[in-house]
DONUKE-266999 format. One record per residue (C-alpha): x, y, z; residue in one letter. Coordinates in steps of 0.2 Angstrom, whole numbers, plus 5000, padded with zeros to 4 digits. Example, Ala and Ser with C-alpha at 12.3 -4.5 7.8 and 13.67 -1.06 7.14 Angstrom:
BEGIN
506249785039A 506849955036S 
//
This chain:
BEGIN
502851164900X 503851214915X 503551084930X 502551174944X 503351204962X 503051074977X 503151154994X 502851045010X 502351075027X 503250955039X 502350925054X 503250805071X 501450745073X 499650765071X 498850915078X 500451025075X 499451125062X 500051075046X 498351105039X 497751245045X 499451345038X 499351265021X 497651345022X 498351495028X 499751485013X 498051475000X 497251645007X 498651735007X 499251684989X 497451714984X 497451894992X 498951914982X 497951894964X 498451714963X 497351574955X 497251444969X 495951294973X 495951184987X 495950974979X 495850914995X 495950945015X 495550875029X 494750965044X 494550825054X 493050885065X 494251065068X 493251215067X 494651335066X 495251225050X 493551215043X 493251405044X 494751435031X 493951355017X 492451485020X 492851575004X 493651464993X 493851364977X 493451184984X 493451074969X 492350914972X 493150744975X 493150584967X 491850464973X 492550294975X 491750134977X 492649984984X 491949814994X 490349894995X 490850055006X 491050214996X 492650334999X 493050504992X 494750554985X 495650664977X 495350704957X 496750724949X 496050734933X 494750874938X 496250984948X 497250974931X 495651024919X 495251174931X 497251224928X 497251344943X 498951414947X 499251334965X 498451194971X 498151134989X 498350974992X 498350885010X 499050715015X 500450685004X 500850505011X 498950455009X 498550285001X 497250284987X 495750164991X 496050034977X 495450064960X 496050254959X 497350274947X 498850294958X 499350184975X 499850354984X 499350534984X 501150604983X 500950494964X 499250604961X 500450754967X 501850724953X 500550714940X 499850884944X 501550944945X 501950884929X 500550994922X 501451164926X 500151174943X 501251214959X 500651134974X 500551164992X 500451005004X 500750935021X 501550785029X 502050725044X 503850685050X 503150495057X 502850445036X 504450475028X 504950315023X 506750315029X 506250345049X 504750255048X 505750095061X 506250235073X 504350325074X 504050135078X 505150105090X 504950295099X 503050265099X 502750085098X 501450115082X 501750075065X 501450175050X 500550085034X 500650275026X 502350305022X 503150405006X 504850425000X 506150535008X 506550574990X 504850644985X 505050775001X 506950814998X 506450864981X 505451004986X 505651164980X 505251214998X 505051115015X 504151225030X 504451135047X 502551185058X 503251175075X 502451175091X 503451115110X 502750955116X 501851045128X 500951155118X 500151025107X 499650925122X 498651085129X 497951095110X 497450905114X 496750905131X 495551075124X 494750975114X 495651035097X 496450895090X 495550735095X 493650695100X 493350705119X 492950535121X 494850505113X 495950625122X 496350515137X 497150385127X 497850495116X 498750575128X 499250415137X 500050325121X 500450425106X 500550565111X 501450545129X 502650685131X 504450595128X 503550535111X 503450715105X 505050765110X 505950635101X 504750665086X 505050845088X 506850825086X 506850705071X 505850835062X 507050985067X 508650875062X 507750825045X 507450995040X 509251035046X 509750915034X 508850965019X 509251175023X 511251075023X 510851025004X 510251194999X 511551285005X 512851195000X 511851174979X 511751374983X 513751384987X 513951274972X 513051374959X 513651534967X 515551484967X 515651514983X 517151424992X 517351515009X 516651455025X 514951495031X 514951455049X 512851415051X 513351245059X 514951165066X 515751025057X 517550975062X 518850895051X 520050795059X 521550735047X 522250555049X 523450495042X 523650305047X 524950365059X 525050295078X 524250465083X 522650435074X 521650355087X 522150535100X 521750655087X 519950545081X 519450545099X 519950735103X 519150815086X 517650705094X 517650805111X 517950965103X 516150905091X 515250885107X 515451045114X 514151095102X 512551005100X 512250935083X 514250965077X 514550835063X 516150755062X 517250725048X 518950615046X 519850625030X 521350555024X 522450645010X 523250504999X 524750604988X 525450554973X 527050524980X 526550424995X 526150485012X 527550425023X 526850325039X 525050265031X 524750125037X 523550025031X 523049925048X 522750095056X 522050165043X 520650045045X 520450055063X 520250235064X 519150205051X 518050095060X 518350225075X 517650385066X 516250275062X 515850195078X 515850365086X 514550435072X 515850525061X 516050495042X 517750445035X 518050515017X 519650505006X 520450634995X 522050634983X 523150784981X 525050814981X 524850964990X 524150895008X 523851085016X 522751125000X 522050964999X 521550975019X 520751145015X 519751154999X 518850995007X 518551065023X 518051235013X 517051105004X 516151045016X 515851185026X 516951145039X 517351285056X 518551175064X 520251065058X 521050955070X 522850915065X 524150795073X 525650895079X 527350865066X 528350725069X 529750785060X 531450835070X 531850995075X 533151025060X 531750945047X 530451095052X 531851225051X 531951155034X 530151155029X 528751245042X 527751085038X 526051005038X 525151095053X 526251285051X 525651285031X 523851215036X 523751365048X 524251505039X 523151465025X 521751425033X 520651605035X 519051565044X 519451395047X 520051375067X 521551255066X 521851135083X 523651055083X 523550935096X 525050875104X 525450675105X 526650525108X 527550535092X 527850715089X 529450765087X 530050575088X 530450615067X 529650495053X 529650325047X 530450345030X 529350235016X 530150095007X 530850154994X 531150314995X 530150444993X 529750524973X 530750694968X 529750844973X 529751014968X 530551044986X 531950924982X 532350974966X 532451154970X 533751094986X 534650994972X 534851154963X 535551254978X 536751124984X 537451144965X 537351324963X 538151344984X 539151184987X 540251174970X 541051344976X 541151324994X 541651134989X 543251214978X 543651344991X 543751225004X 544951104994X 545851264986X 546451295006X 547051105004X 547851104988X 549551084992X 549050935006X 547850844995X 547950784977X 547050774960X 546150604966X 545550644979X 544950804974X 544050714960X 543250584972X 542750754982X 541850824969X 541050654965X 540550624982X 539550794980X 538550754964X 538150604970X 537350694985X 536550814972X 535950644963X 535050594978X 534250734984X 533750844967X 533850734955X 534450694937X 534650904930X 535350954944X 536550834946X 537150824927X 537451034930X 538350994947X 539450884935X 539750994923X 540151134935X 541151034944X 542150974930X 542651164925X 542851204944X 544351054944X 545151094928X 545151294932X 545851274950X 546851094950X 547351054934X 548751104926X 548951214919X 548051324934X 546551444931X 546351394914X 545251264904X 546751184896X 547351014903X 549150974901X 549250794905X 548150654895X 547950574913X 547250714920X 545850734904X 545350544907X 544950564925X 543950734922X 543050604908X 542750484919X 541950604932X 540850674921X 540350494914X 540050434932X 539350574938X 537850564924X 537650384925X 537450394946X 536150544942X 535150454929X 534850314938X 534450394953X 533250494943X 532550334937X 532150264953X 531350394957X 530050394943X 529850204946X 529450254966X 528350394960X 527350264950X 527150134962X 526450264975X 525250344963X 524650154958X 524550114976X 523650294980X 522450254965X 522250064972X 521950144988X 520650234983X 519550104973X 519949994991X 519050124999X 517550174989X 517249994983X 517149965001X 515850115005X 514750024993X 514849854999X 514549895017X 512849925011X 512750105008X 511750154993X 512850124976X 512450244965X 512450414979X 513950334987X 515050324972X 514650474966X 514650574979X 516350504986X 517350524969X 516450704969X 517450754985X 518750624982X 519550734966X 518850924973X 517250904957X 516051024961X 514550894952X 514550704945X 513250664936X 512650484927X 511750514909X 510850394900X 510350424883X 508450414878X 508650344864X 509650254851X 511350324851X 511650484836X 513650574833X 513150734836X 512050704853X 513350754865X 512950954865X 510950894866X 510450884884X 508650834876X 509450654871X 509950644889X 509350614906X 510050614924X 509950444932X 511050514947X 512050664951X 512850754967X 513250924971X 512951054963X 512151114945X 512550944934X 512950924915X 511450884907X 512450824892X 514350754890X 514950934883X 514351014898X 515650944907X 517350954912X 517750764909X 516750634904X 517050474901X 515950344890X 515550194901X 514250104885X 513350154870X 512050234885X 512950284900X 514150414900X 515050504917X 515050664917X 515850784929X 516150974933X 517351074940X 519151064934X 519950944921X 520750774926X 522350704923X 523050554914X 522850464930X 521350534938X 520550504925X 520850294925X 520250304942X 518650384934X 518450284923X 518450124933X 517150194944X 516050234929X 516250044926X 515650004944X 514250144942X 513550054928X 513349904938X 512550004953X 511150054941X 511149894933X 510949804950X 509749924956X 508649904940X 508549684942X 508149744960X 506549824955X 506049684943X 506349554953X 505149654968X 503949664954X 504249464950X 504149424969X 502049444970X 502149294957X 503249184962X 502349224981X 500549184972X 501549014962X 502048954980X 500248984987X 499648874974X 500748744977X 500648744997X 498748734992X 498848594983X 499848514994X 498648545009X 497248475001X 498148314996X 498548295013X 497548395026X 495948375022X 496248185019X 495848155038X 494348235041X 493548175027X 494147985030X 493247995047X 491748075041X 491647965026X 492047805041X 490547855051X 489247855037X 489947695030X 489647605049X 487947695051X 487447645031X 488047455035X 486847325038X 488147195046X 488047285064X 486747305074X 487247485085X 486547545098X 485447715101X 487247775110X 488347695095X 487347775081X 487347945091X 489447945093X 489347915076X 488448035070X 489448155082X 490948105075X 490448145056X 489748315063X 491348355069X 492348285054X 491148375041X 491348555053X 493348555052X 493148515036X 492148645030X 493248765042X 494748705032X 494148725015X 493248905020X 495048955023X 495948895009X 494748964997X 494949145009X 496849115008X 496649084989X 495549234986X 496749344997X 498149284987X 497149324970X 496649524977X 494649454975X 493949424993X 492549554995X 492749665013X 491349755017X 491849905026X 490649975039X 490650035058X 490849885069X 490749875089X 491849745096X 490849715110X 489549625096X 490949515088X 492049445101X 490549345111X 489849245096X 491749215090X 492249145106X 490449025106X 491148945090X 492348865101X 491148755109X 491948655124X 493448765126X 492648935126X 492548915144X 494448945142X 494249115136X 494149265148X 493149425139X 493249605144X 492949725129X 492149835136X 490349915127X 490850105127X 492550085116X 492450175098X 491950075085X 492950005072X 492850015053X 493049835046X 491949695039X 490849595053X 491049425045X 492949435043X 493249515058X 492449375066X 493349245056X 495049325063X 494449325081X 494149125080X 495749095074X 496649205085X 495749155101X 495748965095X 497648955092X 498049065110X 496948905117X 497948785109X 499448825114X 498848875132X 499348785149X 497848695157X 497048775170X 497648945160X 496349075153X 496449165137X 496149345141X 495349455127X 495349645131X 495249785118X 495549995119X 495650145106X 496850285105X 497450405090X 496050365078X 496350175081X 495550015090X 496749875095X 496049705102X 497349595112X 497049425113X 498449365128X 499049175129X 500149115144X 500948975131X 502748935127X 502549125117X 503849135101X 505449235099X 505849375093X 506649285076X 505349175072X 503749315076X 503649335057X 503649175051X 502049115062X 501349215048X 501849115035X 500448975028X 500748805033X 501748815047X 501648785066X 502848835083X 504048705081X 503448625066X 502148535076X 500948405068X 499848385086X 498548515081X 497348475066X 497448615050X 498448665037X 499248815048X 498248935039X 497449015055X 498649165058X 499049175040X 497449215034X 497049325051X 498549465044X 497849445027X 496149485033X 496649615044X 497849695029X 496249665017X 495149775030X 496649925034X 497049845049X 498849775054X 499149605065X 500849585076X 501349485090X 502249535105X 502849465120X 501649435135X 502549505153X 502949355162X 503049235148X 501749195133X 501149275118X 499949415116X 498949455097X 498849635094X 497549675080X 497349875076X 495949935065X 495650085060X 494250195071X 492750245064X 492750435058X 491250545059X 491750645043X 491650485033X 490250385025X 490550195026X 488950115018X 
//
């Protein structure tokens, strides 16, 4: 069965109208004869919204059960019994109440999708997983809803709802997004207008990205290699050259003359060598191109002015900066060069030769020479087939002033050059030639090949005999330099995509993407077999499947590929696009090798994620342990030393003796009960069985009974929730529990003389309660380890407790759908921000 189509709606915030076009989407697809049923969608209290659904096919939700409060949620299993053709299905990033069948909706999603059903869904650009620290730092709210970039990128379509930062606030402060009594903070916090605009243009540059991937899978397929100018990129070519830096930093003005330009250094490492690469600046214009928000890439190629352009034709480029030559004057009359050939063949492609220090100052040859060249060894050729006769009629003018020696050691001296510059052919025919021109025009007897005197015929023999020996040894060299640079262009290389990998970028898309570009592929793709391994599976793409690929249509099996090479019985890489050489294909298959480790690291990644809960839960149960062998101990001793003195018969006490006693064992039996009430909550939180009971909660009823359980010291404790703020959904008791422990360790840690301030607010469907200390306050690198069980600031062992208080606080708060984070307090301490979520009208909690 065919998989069904996923298309998204990607909103920059709520209220942008997400909804109400998926809804939109359904009627018109039902108008059109489609089957279509709406699985779920939320009107949040929006009549326009709610009006849509007049009409159609609602399918009922799942009713949910869970700590006593009930929740509806999709029903997958019903929407996939009901097999309609499109289904509509809002809130992709939605976390399932516990006890559904999938954590996250977009998991309900793929299973729908699975059963040939396309759906239609929304999201919002603040849930994608990948920018869910930036939405946080922009809007100072963290998401707990977040789903993979992944699951949105593969979309069949992604439709960005857009609305001006204006407009939505309009929207907002008429009452169609939010509740009146919500509309002021909303607009105050979240939804202030330079959080809109930078969410605005997250979403707009997302979707740019993703319409990038489309068009360049659709130039792929479509073979198409010219360039399609629908966004600037610039190309700048380094070439570890002194000029690099100049020509990084102008291709980077030229990119900000247009707004979004992306920029692009890459290098072109030849097989022969690429005179003046050097390494050290290499690296530094590396690191340049990537401080200034450019990508560095590398590609091999003999040819550099075709290798510059298919990858800018590659990569869509509109823009080439080159370094102007560096050659002589002479050396371009010679050969046009570098930029001249770039330009000519560049078609749509604007070419910018920038001018710089070095130009014209001629080249650093490289050691060794460089390798023969079809350039040289067509030069070689001409100086044979032109010097030998301008050579003899030069030396016929002389032959009455210079002798048989020297006119030998002439035409030696010429060979030789033809040696050095064309090689072993053409200097073994400038030999040959040049024997016959010797003994025709200088040897007696004259204009004939017959050679009078023996002396003469041993010279010509030792001409010819030196002459090859000098060309094939040149000739050798050559090849030796022609194999040192390709194994240093091929080291290069794996230097340089190992290095992509360990700088952290993600293993498997980095390495295949790179060698993708780096060899001019038009796809890579990783297959692992599914099952055991069979001779004549390599033309079945069923006993394949795709762990990774990049660029265009991949090979679904090692046949349908150009090249392949076999990493293991199960992993084979397969790419498209043109066959490799000998030596491409070493460089292949080392990184086929360092593939396999990618996806084998990746792989022990996720087990040891899925081993970290146990292992966490094994360390709970020993800092448990450890508490009650040696926290509890001194409550109880002094508890159990007060009843022993009031029991004994040896003293007599007084009225005011027996009552400090009896004090004293009060007290020790109430942190002792406190102490052991939180390990057991600690143990169940850690074991997924404390019971929350969810319901509506006004903190106005919670915070003054919490802040009487500290006895003496809630006179330290300054309380303004206010009565008309927007109640909360959460469990009474264990909201209560977390308000003693914050408000007791903010008086802990308080100066003398220094109130505790306890304020609350509500904004964008949330509640947040601030309890504010003036103590020491924590840094920013130890905030998330106060969270920890069993530990103190600065490890102090002045306070009474295991350290459980805050712990248990964020796993209460998590437990109820709340969050718990610390920030700095202006002018020095430490203020407890705990956000719950605000009750919904729609919902039913009890």
């Amino acid at each position: 069965m065919p998989r069904g189509r996923l298309r998204v709606y990607l909103g920059a915030a709520p209220g942008v109208g997400k909804t109400y076009a998926m809804l939109c989407e359904g009627r018109r697809a039902t108008a059109r004869g489609r089957d279509v049923v709406v699985g779920y969608a939320e009107t949040h209290g929006r009549a326009a919204v709610a009006a849509l659904l007049d009409g159609m096919e609602v399918l009922p939700r799942r009713a949910l059960v869970h700590r006593g409060a009930s929740f509806t949620e999709l029903d997958v299993d019903a929407v996939i019994a009901r097999d309609p053709r499109v289904a509509l299905i809002d809130e992709l990033a939605h976390t399932n109440v516990p006890g559904s069948r999938n954590a996250k909706r977009w998991q309900d999603v793929d299973e729908i999708l699975d059963a040939g059903i396309d759906v239609v869904t929304t999201v919002n650009i603040q849930h994608l997983e990948s920018l869910n620290d930036v939405v946080r730092e922009i809007t100072g709210v963290p998401q707990r809803e977040t789903v993979p970039d992944e699951v949105v990128r593969r979309a069949d379509q992604v439709e960005l709802v857009d609305m001006s930062p204006e407009a939505l606030r309009r929207r907002m402060a008429h009452g169609n997004v939010y509740p009146a009594e919500k509309i002021d903070a909303a607009l105050s916090n979240y939804f202030r207008e330079g959080n809109l605009t930078a969410l605005r243009e997250l979403a707009l540059l997302w979707v740019a990205g993703k319409v990038d991937e489309q068009l360049d899978r659709y130039r792929a397929a479509h073979g198409i290699e010219g360039t399609w100018e629908a966004r600037e990129r610039v190309v700048v070519a380094v070439t570890g050259g002194p000029e690099g830096d100049t020509l990084v930093r102008r291709a980077v003005r030229i990119a900000a003359r247009s707004k979004g330009a992306d920029l692009l250094a890459v290098h072109v490492t030849t097989g022969g060598g690429l005179a003046g690469a050097d390494p050290a600046n290499l690296a530094r214009q590396r690191a340049l191109v990537e401080s200034l928000g450019g990508t560095y890439h590398q590609v091999v190629g003999d040819d550099v002015p075709r290798a510059l352009l298919d990858f800018a034709r590659g990569v869509n480029a509109t823009q080439l900066v080159l370094g102007a030559s560096r050659r002589g004057r002479f050396a371009q009359i010679l050969s046009p060069g570098v930029g001249v050939t770039t330009t000519a063949l560049s078609g749509p492609i604007d070419v910018h030769l920038v001018t710089h220090e070095g130009a014209r100052k001629g080249r650093r040859r490289p050691r060794g020479g460089a390798a023969l060249t079809r350039r040289r060894r067509l030069l070689g050729w001409a100086m044979t087939a032109l010097g030998l006769p301008a050579l003899t009629a030069v030396l016929h003018a002389l032959r009455d002033t210079l002798g048989l020696p020297s006119q030998i050691l002439l035409f030696q001296m010429w060979v030789i050059a033809v040696a050095l510059v064309g090689g072993l052919w053409p200097a073994l025919a400038a030999a040959v030639g040049g024997v016959l021109l010797l003994n025709y025009f200088f040897t007696p007897p004259y204009r004939s090949l017959l050679v009078s005197d023996p002396e003469a015929l041993l010279a010509l023999a030792v001409f010819v005999v030196v002459a090859a020996a000098v060309s094939a040894i040149v000739d050798l060299a050559a090849r030796r330099t022609r194999e040192a640079a390709r194994a240093s262009a091929d080291a290069e290389l794996l230097s340089t995509l190992a290095g992509h990998v360990l700088r952290g970028d993600s293993a498997l898309p980095s390495l295949l993407g790179r060698l993708r570009e780096t060899f001019g592929l038009t796809s890579v793709t990783l297959l692992e077999r599914r099952g055991e391994p069979v001779t004549d599976d390599q033309a079945q793409p069923e006993a394949w499947r795709i762990v990774a690929t990049s660029g265009g249509r991949p090979a679904t099996c090692p046949d349908a590929a150009d090249t392949d090479v076999t990493v293991d019985d199960r992993l084979v890489l397969a790419a498209r696009g043109r066959l490799l050489d000998a030596a491409d294909r070493r460089v292949l298959e080392a990184f086929a090798a360092e593939a396999a480790v990618a996806l084998r690291q990746e792989r022990l990644r996720e087990q040891a994620a899925r081993a970290e809960p146990l292992a966490e839960a094994d360390r709970m149960r020993t800092a448990l342990l450890a508490a009650v062998s040696h926290d509890l101990r001194t409550p109880l001793a002094a508890a159990k030393a007060a009843v022993d003195s009031l029991r004994g018969t040896e003293i007599d006490w007084t009225p005011e003796d027996r009552a400090e006693l009896l004090a004293t064992a009060d007290e020790s039996l109430t942190t002792l009960d406190r102490l052991v009430a939180n390990l057991l909550d600690m143990s169940r939180l850690q074991a997924g069985a404390l019971g929350v009971a969810l319901q509506p909660v006004a903190l106005d009823e919670v915070v003054p009974p919490a802040v009487d359980e500290l006895g003496p010291l809630a006179h330290r404790v300054r309380n303004t929730v206010s009565f008309d703020l927007p109640e909360a959904v959460a469990d009474p008791a264990l909201l209560e529990r977390i308000v003693v422990n914050l408000v007791s360790n903010a008086v802990r840690y308080s100066p003398a003389g220094e109130k505790v301030l306890v304020t609350a607010g509500g904004h964008a469907g949330q509640v947040q309660l601030r309890v504010v200390d003036r103590g020491p306050g924590v840094p920013p690198e130890a905030r998330d380890s106060i969270f920890l069980p069993f530990q103190r600031l600065g490890d102090r062992r002045d306070h009474p407790g295991p350290g459980l208080g805050l712990a248990l606080s964020r796993g209460l708060a998590e437990a109820m759908g709340g969050t718990l984070v610390p920030e700095e307090t202006p002018g020095g301490g430490l203020t407890m921000v705990l956000t719950l979520p605000a009750v919904r009208p729609d919902r039913r909690y009890a």
